[in-house]
C-alpha positions in Angstrom: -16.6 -9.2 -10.8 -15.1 -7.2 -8.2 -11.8 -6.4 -9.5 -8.5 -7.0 -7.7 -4.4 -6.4 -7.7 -2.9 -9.5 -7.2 0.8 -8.5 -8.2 2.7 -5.1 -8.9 6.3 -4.8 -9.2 8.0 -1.2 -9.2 9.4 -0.8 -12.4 11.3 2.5 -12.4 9.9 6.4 -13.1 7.0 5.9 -11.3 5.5 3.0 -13.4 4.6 -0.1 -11.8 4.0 -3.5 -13.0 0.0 -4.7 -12.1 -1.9 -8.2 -12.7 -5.7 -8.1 -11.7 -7.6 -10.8 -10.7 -9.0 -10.7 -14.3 -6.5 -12.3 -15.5 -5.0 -8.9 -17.6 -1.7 -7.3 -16.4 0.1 -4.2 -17.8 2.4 -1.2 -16.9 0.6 1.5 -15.3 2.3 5.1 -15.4 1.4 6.7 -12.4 3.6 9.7 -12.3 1.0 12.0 -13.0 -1.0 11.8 -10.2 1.4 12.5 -7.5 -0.3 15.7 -5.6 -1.9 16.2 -2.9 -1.9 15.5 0.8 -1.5 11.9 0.8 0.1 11.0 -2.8 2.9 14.1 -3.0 5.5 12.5 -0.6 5.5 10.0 -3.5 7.5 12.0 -5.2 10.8 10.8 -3.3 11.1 7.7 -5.1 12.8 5.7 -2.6 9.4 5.8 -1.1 7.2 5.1 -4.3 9.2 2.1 -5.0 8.2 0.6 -2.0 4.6 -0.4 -2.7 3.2 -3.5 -2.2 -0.4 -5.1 -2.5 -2.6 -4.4 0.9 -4.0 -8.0 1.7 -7.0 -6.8 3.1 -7.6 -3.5 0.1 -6.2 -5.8 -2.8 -4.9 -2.7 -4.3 -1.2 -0.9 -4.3 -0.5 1.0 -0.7 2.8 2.3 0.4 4.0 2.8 3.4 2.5 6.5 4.5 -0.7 5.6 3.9 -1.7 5.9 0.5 -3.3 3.6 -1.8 -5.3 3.6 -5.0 -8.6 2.2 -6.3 -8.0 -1.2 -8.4 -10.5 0.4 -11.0 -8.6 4.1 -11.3 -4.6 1.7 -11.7 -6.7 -0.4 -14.1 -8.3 2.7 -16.2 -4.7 3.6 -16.5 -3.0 1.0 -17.9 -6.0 0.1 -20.5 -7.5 3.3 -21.3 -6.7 2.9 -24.8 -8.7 -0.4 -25.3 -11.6 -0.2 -27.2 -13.3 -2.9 -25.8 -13.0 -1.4 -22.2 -14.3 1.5 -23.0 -17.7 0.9 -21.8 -16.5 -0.3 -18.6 -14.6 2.8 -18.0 -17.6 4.8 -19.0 -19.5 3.4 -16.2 -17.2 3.7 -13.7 -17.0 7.3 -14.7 -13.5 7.6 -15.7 -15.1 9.0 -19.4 -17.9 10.8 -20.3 
């Protein structure tokens, strides 16, 4: 299964609200990833809370561009799940 965001919802401090096409939704924190070129300007949280799901990416995006990988929001929010952990192995989000 290819996996998919089908709903995110700013939540405040960076953290959004994300269902997958899996069926499992969560909170994803993503304030620490906020450097570089493209994800910085995120900073200004007027313009982080204005994500929305790309129809054609079926990920998050904003509005200057940036998006992230389904995978890399969903390693995120269920990193801590024992069951996933092989998953997230081969994806190479763990050694």
């Amino acid at each position: 299964m290819i996996l998919h965001v089908t709903h995110a919802k700013y939540v405040g401090d960076y953290r959004v609200e994300v269902a997958f096409n899996d069926g499992r939704k969560g909170v994803a924190d993503l304030s620490g990833l906020l450097r570089g070129a493209i994800l910085k300007p995120l900073k200004d949280k007027s313009l982080f809370s204005q994500l929305r799901v790309d129809e054609e990416l079926e990920t998050i995006a904003w509005p200057n561009g940036a998006d992230l990988a389904p995978e890399y929001i969903y390693f995120q929010i269920f990193k801590n799940e024992k069951e996933l952990q092989e998953k997230f192995r081969s994806w190479g989000y763990l050694a």
